[in-house]
C-alpha positions as CSV (number, residue, x, y, z in Angstrom):
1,X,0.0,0.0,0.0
2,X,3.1,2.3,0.6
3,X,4.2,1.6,-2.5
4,X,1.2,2.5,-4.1
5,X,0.5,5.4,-2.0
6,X,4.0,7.0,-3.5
7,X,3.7,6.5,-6.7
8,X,0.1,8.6,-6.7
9,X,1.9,11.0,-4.5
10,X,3.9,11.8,-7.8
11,X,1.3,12.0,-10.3
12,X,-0.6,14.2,-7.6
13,X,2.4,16.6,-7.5
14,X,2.5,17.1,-11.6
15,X,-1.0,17.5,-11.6
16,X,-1.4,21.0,-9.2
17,X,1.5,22.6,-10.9
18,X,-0.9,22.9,-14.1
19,X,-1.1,26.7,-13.9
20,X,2.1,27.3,-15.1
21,X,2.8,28.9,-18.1
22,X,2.7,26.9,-21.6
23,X,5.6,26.0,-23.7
24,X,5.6,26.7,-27.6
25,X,5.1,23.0,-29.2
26,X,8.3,24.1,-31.3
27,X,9.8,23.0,-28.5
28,X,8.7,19.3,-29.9
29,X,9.9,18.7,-32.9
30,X,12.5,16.5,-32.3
31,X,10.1,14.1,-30.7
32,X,8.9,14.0,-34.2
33,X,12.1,12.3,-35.8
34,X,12.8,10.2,-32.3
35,X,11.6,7.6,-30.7
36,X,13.2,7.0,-27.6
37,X,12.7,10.8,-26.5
38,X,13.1,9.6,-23.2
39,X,17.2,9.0,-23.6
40,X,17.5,12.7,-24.5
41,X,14.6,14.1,-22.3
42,X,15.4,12.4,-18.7
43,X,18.8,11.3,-18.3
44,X,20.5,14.8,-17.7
45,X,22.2,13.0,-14.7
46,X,23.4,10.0,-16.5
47,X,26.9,9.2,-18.3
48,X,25.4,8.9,-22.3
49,X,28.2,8.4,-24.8
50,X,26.4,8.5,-28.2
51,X,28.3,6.8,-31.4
52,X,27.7,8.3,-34.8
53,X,28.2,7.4,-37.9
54,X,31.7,8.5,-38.4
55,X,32.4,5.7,-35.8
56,X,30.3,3.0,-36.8
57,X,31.6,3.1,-40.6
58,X,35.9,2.4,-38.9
59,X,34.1,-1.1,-37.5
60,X,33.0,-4.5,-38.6
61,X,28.8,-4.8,-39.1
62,X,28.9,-6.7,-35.5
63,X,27.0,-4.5,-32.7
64,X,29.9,-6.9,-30.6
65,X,32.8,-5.2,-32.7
66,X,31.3,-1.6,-32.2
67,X,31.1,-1.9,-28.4
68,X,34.3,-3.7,-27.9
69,X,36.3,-0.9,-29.4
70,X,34.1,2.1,-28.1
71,X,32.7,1.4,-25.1
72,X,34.2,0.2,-21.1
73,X,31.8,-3.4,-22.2
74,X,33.5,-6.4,-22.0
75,X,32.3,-9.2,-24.5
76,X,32.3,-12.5,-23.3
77,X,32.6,-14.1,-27.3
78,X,32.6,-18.1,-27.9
79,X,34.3,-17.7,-30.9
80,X,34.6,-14.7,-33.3
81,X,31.0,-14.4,-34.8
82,X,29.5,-16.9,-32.3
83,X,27.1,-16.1,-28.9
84,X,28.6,-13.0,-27.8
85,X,26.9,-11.8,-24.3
86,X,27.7,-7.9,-22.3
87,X,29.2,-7.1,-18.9
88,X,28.3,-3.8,-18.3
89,X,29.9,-2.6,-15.1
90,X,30.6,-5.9,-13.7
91,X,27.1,-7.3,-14.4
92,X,25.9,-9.9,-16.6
93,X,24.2,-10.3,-20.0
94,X,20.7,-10.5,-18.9
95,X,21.7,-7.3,-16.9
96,X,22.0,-5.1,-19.8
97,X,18.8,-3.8,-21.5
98,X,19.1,-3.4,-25.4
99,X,16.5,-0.7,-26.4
100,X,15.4,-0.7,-30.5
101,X,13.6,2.4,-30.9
102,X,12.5,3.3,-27.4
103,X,11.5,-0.5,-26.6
104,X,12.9,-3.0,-24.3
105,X,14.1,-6.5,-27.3
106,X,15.2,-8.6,-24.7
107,X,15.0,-12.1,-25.0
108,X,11.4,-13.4,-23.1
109,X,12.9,-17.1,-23.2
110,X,16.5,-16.1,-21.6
111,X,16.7,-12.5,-21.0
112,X,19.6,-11.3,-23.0
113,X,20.3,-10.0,-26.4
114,X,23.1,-12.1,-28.4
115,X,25.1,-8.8,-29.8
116,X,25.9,-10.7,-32.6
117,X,22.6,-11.0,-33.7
118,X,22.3,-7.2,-34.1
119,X,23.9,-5.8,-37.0
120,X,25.3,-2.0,-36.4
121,X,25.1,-0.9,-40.5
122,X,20.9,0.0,-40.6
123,X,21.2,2.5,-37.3
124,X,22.0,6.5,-37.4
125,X,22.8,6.2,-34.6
126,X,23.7,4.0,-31.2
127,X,23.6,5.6,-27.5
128,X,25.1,3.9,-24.2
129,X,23.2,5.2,-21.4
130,X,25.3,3.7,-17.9
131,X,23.7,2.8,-14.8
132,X,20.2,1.2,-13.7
133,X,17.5,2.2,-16.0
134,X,14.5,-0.1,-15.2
135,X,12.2,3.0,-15.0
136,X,12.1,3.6,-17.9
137,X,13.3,0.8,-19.7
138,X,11.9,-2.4,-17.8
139,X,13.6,-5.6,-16.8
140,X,17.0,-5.9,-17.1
141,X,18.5,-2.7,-17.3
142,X,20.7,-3.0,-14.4
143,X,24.3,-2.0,-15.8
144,X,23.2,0.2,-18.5
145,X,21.3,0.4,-22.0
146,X,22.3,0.1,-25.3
147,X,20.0,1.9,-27.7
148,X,19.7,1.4,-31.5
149,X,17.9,4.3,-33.1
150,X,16.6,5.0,-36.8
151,X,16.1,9.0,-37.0
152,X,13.6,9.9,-39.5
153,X,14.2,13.4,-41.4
154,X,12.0,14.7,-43.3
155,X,13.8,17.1,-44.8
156,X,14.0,17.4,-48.7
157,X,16.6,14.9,-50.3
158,X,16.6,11.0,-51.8
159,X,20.0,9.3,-50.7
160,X,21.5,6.0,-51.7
161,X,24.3,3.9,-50.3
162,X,25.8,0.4,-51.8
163,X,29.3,-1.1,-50.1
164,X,30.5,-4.0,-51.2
165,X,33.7,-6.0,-49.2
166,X,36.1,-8.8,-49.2
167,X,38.0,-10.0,-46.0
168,X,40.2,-12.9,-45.0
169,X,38.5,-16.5,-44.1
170,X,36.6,-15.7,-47.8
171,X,34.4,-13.4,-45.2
172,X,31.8,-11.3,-47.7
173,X,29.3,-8.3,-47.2
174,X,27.2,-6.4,-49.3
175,X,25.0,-3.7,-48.2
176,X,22.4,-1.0,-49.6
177,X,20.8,2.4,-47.9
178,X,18.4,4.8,-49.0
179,X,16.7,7.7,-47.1
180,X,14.7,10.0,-49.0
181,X,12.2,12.9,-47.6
182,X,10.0,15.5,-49.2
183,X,8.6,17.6,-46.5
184,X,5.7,15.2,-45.8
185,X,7.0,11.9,-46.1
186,X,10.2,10.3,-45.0
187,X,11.4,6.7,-45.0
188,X,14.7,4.9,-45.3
189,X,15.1,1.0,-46.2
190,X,18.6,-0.5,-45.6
191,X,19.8,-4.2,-46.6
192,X,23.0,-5.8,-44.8
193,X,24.5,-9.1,-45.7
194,X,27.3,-10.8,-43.9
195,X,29.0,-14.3,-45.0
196,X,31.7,-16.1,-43.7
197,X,33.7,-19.6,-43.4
198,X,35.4,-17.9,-40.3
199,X,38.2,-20.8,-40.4
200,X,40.9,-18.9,-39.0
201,X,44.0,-20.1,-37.6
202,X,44.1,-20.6,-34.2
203,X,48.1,-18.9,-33.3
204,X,50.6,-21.4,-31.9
205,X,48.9,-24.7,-32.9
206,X,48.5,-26.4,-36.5
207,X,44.5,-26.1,-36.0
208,X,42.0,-23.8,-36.8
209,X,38.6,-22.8,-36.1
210,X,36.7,-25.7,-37.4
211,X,32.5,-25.4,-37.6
212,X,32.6,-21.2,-37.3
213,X,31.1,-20.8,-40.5
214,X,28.0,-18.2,-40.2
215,X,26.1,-16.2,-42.2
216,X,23.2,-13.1,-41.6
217,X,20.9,-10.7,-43.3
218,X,19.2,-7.5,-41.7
219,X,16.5,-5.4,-43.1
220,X,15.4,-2.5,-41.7
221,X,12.5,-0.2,-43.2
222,X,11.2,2.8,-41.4
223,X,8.5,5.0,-42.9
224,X,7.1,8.8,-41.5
225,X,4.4,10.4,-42.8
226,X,2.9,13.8,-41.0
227,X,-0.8,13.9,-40.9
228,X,-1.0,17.8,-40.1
229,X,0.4,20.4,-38.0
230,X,-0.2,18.7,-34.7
231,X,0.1,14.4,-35.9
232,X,2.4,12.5,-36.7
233,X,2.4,8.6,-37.7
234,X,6.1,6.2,-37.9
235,X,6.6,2.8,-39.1
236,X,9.5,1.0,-38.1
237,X,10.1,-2.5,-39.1
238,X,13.6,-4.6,-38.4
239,X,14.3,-8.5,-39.3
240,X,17.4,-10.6,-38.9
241,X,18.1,-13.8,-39.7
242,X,21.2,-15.5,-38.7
243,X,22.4,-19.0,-39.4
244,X,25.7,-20.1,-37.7
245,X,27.5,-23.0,-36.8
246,X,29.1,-23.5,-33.5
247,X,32.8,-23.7,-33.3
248,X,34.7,-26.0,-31.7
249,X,36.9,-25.6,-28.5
250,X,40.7,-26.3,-28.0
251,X,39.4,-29.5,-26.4
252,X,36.2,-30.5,-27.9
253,X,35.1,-31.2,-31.3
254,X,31.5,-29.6,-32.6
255,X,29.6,-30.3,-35.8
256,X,26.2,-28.2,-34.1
257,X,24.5,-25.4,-35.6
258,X,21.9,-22.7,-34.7
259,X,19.1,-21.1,-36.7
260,X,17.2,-18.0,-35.6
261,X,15.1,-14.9,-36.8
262,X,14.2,-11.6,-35.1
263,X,11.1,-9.6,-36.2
264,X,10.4,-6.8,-34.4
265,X,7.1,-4.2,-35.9
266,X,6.4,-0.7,-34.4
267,X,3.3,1.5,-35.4
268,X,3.4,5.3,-33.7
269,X,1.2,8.1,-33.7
270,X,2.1,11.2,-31.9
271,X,0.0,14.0,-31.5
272,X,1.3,17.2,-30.6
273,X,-0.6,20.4,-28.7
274,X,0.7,23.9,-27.0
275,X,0.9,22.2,-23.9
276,X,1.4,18.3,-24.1
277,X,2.6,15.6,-26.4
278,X,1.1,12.2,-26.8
279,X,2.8,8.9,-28.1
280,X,1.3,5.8,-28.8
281,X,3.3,2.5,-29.9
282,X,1.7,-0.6,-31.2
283,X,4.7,-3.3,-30.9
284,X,5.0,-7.0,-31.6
285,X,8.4,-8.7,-31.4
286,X,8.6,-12.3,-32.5
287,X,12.1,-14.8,-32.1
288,X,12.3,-17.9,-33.0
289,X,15.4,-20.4,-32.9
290,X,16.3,-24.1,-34.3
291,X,19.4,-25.8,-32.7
292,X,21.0,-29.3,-34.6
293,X,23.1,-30.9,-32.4
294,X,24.0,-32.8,-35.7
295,X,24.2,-30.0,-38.3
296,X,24.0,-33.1,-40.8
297,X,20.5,-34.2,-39.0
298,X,17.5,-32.8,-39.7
299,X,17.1,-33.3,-35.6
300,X,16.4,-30.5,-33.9
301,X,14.9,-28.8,-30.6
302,X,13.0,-25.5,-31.8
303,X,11.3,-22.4,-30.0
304,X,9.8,-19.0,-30.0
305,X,8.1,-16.3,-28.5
306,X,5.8,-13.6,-29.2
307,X,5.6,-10.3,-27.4
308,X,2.8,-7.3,-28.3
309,X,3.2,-4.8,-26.6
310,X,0.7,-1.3,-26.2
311,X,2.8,1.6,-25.3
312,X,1.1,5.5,-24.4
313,X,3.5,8.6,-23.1
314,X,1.5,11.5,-22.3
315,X,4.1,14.3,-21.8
316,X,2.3,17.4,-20.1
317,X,4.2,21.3,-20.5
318,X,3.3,22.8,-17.3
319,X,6.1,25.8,-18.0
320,X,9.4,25.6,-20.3
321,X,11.0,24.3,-17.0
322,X,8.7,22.1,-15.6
323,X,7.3,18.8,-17.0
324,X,5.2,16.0,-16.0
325,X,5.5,12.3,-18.2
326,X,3.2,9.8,-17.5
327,X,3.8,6.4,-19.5
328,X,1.8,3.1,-19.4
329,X,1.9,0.2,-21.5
330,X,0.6,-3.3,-21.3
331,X,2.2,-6.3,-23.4
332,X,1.1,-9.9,-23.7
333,X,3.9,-12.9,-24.2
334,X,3.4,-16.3,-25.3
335,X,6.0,-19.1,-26.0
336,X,6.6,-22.6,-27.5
337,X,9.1,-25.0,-27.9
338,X,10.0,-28.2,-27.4
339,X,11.6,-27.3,-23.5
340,X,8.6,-25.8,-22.0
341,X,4.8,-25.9,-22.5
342,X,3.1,-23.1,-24.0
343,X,3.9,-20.0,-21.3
344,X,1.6,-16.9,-21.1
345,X,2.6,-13.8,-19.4
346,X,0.3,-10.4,-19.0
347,X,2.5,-7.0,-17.9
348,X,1.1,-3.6,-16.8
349,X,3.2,-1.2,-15.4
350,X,2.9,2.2,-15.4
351,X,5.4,5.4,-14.8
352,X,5.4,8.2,-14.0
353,X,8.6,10.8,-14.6
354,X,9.0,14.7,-13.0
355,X,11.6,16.6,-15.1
356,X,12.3,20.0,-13.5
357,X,14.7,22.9,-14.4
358,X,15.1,25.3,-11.7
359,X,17.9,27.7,-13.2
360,X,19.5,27.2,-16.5
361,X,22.6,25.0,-14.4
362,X,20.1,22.9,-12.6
363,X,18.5,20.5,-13.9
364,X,16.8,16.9,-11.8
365,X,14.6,14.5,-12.9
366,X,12.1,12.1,-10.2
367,X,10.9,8.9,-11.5
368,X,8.7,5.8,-10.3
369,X,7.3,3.0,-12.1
370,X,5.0,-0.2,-10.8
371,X,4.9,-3.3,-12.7
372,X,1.7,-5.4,-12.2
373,X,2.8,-9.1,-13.7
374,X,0.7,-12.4,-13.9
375,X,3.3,-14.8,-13.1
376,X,4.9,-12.9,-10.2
377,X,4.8,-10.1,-7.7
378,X,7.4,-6.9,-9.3
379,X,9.2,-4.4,-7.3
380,X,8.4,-0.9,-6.6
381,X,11.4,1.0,-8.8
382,X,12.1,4.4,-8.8
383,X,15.5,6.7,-9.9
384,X,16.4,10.5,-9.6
385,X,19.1,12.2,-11.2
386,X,20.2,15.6,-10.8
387,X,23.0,17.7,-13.5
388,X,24.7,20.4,-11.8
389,X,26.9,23.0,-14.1
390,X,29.0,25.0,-11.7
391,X,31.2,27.0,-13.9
392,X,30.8,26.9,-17.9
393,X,32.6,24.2,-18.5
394,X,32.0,21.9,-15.5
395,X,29.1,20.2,-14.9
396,X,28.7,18.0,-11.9
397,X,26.3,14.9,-12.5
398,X,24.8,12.2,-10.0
399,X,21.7,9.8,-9.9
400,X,20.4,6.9,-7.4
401,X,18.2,4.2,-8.6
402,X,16.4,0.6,-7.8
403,X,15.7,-2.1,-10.3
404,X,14.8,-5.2,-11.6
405,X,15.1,-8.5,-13.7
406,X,12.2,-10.4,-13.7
407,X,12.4,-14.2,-14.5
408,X,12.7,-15.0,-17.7
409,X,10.3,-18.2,-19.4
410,X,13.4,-20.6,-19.3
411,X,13.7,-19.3,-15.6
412,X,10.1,-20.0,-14.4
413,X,9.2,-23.2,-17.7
414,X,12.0,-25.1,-18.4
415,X,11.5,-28.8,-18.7
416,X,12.8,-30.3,-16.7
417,X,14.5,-27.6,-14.2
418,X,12.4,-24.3,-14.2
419,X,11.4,-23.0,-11.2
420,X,8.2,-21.0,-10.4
421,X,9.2,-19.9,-6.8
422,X,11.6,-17.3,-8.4
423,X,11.7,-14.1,-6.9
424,X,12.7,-11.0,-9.6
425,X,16.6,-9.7,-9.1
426,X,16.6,-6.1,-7.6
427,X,19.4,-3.9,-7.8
428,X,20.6,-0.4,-5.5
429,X,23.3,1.9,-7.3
430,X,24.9,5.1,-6.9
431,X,26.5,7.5,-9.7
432,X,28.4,10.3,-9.2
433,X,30.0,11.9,-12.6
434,X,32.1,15.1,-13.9
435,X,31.9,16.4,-17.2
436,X,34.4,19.2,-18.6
437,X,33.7,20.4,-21.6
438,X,36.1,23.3,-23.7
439,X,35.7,23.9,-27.3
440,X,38.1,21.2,-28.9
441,X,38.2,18.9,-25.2
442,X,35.9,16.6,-23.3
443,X,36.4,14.8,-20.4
444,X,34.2,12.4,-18.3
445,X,34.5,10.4,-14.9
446,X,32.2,8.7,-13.2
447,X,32.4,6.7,-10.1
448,X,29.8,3.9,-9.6
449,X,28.3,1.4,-7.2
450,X,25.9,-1.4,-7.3
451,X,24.5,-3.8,-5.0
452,X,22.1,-6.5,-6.0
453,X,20.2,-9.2,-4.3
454,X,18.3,-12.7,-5.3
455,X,20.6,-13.1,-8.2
456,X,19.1,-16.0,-10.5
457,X,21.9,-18.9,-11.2
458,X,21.4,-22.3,-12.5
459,X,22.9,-24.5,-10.5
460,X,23.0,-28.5,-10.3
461,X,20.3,-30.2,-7.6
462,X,21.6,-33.0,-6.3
463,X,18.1,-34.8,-5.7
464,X,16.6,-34.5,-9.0
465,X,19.5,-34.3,-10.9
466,X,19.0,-31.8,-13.3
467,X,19.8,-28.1,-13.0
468,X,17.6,-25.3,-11.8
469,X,17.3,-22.0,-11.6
470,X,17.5,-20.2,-8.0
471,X,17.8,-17.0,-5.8
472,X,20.8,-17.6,-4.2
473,X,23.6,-15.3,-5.1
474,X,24.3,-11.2,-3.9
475,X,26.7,-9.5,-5.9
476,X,28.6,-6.0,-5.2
477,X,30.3,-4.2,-8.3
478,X,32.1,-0.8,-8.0
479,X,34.4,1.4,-9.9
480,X,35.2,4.1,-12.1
481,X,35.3,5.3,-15.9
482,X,36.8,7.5,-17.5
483,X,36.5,9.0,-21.3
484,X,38.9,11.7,-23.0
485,X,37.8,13.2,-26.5
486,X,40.1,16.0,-28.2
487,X,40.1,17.3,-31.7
488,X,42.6,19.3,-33.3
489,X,42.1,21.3,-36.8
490,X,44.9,23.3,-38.5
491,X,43.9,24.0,-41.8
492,X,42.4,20.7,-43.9
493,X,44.2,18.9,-41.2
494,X,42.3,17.3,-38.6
495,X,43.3,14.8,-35.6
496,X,40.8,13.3,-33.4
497,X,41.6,11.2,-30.3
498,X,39.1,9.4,-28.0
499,X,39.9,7.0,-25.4
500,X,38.2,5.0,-22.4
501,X,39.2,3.0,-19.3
502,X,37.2,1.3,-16.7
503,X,38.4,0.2,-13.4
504,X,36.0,-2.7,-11.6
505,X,35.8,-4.7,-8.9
506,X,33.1,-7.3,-8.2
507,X,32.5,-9.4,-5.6
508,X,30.0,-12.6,-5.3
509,X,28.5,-11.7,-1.4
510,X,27.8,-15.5,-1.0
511,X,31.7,-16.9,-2.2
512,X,33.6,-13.9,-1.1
513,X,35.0,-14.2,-4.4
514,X,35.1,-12.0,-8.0
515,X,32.1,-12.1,-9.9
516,X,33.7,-14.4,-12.6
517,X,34.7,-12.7,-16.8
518,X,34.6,-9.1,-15.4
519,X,37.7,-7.4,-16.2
520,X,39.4,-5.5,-13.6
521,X,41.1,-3.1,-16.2
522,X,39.6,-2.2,-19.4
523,X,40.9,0.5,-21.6
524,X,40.7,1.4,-25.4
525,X,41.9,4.5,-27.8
526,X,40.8,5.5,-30.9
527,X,43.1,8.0,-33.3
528,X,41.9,9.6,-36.6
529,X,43.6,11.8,-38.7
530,X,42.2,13.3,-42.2
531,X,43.4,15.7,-44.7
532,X,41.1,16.2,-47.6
533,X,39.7,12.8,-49.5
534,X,42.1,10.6,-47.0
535,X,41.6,9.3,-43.5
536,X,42.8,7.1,-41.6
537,X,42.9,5.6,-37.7
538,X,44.3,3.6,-35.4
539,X,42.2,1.8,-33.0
540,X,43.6,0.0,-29.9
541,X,42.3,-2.5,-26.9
542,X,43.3,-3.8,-23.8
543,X,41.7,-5.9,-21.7
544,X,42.9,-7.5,-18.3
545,X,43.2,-10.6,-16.8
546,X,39.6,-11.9,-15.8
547,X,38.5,-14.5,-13.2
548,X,37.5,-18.3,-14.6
549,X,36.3,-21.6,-13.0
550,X,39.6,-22.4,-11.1
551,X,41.6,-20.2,-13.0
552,X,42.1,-16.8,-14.5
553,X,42.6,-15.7,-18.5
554,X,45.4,-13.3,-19.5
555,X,45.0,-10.4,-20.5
556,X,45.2,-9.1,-24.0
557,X,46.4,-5.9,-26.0
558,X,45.0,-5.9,-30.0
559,X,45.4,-3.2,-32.1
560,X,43.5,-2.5,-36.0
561,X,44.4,-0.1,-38.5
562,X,42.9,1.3,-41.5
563,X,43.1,4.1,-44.3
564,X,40.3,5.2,-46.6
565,X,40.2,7.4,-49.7
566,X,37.0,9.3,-51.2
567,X,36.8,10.3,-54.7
568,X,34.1,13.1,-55.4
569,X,32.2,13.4,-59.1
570,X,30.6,16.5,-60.4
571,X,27.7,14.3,-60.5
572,X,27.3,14.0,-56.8
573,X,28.1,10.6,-57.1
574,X,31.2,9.5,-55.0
575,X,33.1,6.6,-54.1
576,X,35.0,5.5,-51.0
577,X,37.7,3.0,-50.6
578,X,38.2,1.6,-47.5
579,X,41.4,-0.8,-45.9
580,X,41.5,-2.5,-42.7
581,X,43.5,-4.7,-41.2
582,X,42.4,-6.3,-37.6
583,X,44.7,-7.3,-34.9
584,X,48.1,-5.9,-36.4
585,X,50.5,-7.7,-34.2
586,X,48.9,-10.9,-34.5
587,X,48.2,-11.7,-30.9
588,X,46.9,-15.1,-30.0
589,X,43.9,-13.7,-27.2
590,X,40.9,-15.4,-25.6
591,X,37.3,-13.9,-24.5
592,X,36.2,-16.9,-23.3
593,X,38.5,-20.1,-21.9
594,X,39.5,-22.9,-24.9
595,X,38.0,-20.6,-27.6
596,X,41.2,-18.1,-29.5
597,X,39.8,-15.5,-31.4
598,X,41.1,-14.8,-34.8
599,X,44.8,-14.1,-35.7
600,X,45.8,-10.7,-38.5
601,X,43.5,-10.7,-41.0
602,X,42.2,-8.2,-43.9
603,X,39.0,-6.4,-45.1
604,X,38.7,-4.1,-48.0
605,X,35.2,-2.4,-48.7
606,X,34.5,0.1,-51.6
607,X,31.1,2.5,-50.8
608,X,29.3,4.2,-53.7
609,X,26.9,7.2,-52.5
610,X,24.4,8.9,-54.6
């Protein structure tokens, strides 16, 4: 009843500050072209590092090799191309929330989002929001959020895109983009296409990686049309369809494969007034997956899962400094496969989000959300954050939060092993972070901690003899980040530098032991330099020593270089040569024990734009 209580107290608070002045719906526009408005809108207290297309285009189609070069996320990877899974701040894969257009795609069967099943080429852009976000993003978003967005502009203009590449391990990739606008309509289609027989040596041994071989197609189609001056209705429609083998291990053989397909649908319709803006999202999100054990059989265990999903955010203007958001949505899940018997699950929850700017340096956001779920009792969550500029170009940041991960099907269904006496995880964390900003400089630190209870493990159970999913485990993580941007122009000249390092330490409560594949030490760098038509970078990783079963992995340093040269037509037509070679000093480096990743190898791609 408290709980309740608390989150009406909140509405009732937005609701008698309604005789403040109104704000000019101007103001709105970019809630028009995006989405997930609430990354931009409510998260003035949060570390967001946002990765354009300038950064996208120096790394391989894999969301896995965006994030690994550009981000403090550690991959654990079985195998280059294979199940690649996030630790985000010491926390595992079913802790980090991936958001595709301002909606929640993780898995309902096991709670995480393979990042090699997401390709980066169809996205303007992709945001990494750190720390809890469950608010406003649901279960799972305990570490941080990963969002993939498609802008829609509806500006004048018809673009087009084609790349074609070559790479070592006879890897291929072909891809196509068009955007085009006219002032009423706007839309943008993109086609990627990755192949590979990913038989690279494995350094040291007379071996290589046998069974790798995989192969993936995304399309992505997004369509805008405005109604009038005050409505607005978006399309957005992604599918990707992967088809893999798994590779083999230093110790075991593997002739299995795996088969899946993601579709994910969004209808929106925004209405915009003086003095509020509605959303409202019509969502379904299907995956499916076949496993052979045999890829030779045609034996294999199948499964899939439906999601829809009904999503409304009323935003209400009470001045140009105040704001009330009020967001509910209600989705429906079902499932089948051959491991668990036709699972339903109904979800309410509804939020409610107080964004209030005091002085032009102060700026804090309140939020609280309930859940209401059919299978099992939810948490109360809630978050603040508050971004503090002192001088000009310092600005002090800090939020608090508590969230959750709710059991997943496999958690609750599984035959034999699932367990319906789970309890959701819940998560405490604390952020404290410092921006400086100058005109060719940007720095960021932030210092972190999180604290979570009823972690869900599978663990063997010595009476039935199968494993099963429990609350058993508390975990602590803590640490620090730090970024470093600098850009310096003299004349056509232009250097650009970025880097990253993470510092974490974990610690199971239960073991008194590190969380295990959570690097202590994380650090990458990033150097560009153009003149004119040429460009070209440097990128470099290293990744620490990390806690195994019984042992621990060394640490690794890898380093990839490239150069690329565009030739301009008087026909606006233009081309774009582009040279890469990956892991220039051929180190021999593992992600996860018994599976090397791949030794120096090549990739040219030539881009035509029109």
């Amino acid at each position: 009843m408290k709980h309740i209580t608390l989150f009406y107290l909140l509405l009732l608070f937005g609701s008698v500050a309604i005789a403040q002045t109104a704000t000019d719906s101007i103001q709105q526009l970019d809630e028009v072209i995006l989405s997930d408005v609430k990354l931009r809108r409510y998260n003035n207290g949060y570390k967001l590092t946002i990765l354009g297309d300038s950064i996208l285009r120096k790394n391989n189609s894999s969301l896995t090799d965006v994030l690994r070069f550009n981000s403090n996320i550690y991959f654990r990877e079985n195998g280059y191309g294979m199940v690649s899974s996030p630790s985000f701040r010491g926390t595992n894969a079913s802790q980090t929330a991936v958001v595709w257009n301002g909606i929640n795609i993780n898995s309902q069967l096991n709670g995480q989002v393979d990042f090699n099943t997401i390709s980066s080429s169809n996205y303007n852009t992709i945001s990494i929001r750190s720390g809890g976000g469950s608010v406003q993003y649901g279960s799972g978003a305990i570490g941080g959020t990963i969002h993939l967005s498609n802008n829609l502009d509806f500006d004048t203009h018809f673009n087009h895109s084609v790349q074609l590449g070559l790479g070592s391990f006879e890897t291929k990739n072909a891809r196509y983009n068009t955007s085009f606008g006219n002032g009423t309509w706007s839309g943008s289609l993109g086609v990627a296409y990755v192949d590979s027989d990913n038989d690279y040596k494995f350094l040291g041994t007379d071996r290589r990686n046998e069974n790798g071989a995989f192969n993936n197609l995304d399309l992505n189609l997004n369509l805008g049309y405005i109604i009038s001056a005050k409505d607005v209705v978006k399309l957005f429609h992604q599918n990707f369809r992967n088809d893999r083998e798994f590779s083999s291990t230093l110790l075991a053989p593997s002739n299995s494969k795996y088969e899946s397909q993601d579709y994910r649908s969004m209808l929106e319709w925004i209405h915009i007034e003086n003095t509020y803006t509605s959303s409202l999202k019509a969502v379904h999100l299907l995956e499916q997956f076949k496993y052979f054990e045999n890829k030779d059989l045609n034996n294999f265990s199948e499964g899939h899962a439906n999601t829809w999903l009904l999503k409304h955010h009323y935003k209400r203007h009470f001045s140009k400094r105040l704001t009330l958001s009020v967001i509910t949505d209600y989705s429906y899940s079902t499932a089948e496969g051959n491991s668990f018997a036709n699972p339903k699950r109904n979800a309410f929850s509804a939020t409610a989000i107080v964004s209030h700017r005091p002085s032009e340096k102060v700026q804090y956001n309140v939020n609280v959300r309930k859940d209401v779920i059919s299978d099992f009792k939810s948490p109360l969550v809630f978050s603040g954050d508050l971004s503090y500029q002192l001088v000009k170009p310092y600005t002090i940041k800090f939020n608090a939060s508590k969230n959750f991960r709710v059991p997943t099907f496999n958690d609750l269904y599984w035959n034999p092993g699932g367990n319906l006496d789970l309890e959701p995880e819940e998560s405490y964390q604390l952020d404290l972070g410092h921006e400086l900003k100058f005109k060719n400089i940007a720095f960021k630190l932030n210092t972190f901690y999180i604290e979570t209870s009823d972690l869900i493990q599978w663990r063997p159970n010595t009476i039935s003899g199968y494993w099963n999913p429990v609350n058993i485990a508390n975990a602590k993580q803590y640490g620090l980040e730090a970024e470093l941007g600098m850009t310096k122009q003299l004349e056509k000249h232009i250097l650009f530098l970025s880097t990253s390092y993470s510092y974490t330490e974990t610690e199971d409560v239960e073991k008194n032991q590190r969380l295990f594949y959570v690097p202590v030490h994380k650090a990458n760098m990033s150097l560009s330099y153009n003149y004119k038509a040429f460009t070209a970078f440097y990128q470099h990783l290293y990744n620490g020593e990390v806690e195994i079963i019984g042992d621990t992995l060394d640490g690794f340093d890898i380093g990839n270089l490239g150069v690329s040269y565009t030739i301009n037509t008087k026909k606006e037509l233009s081309y774009i040569a582009d040279f890469r070679i990956n892991n220039i000093y051929n180190t021999y480096y593992e992600n996860v024990a018994l599976r090397p990743m791949p030794n120096r190898n090549f990739n040219i791609k030539l881009t035509l734009k029109f």
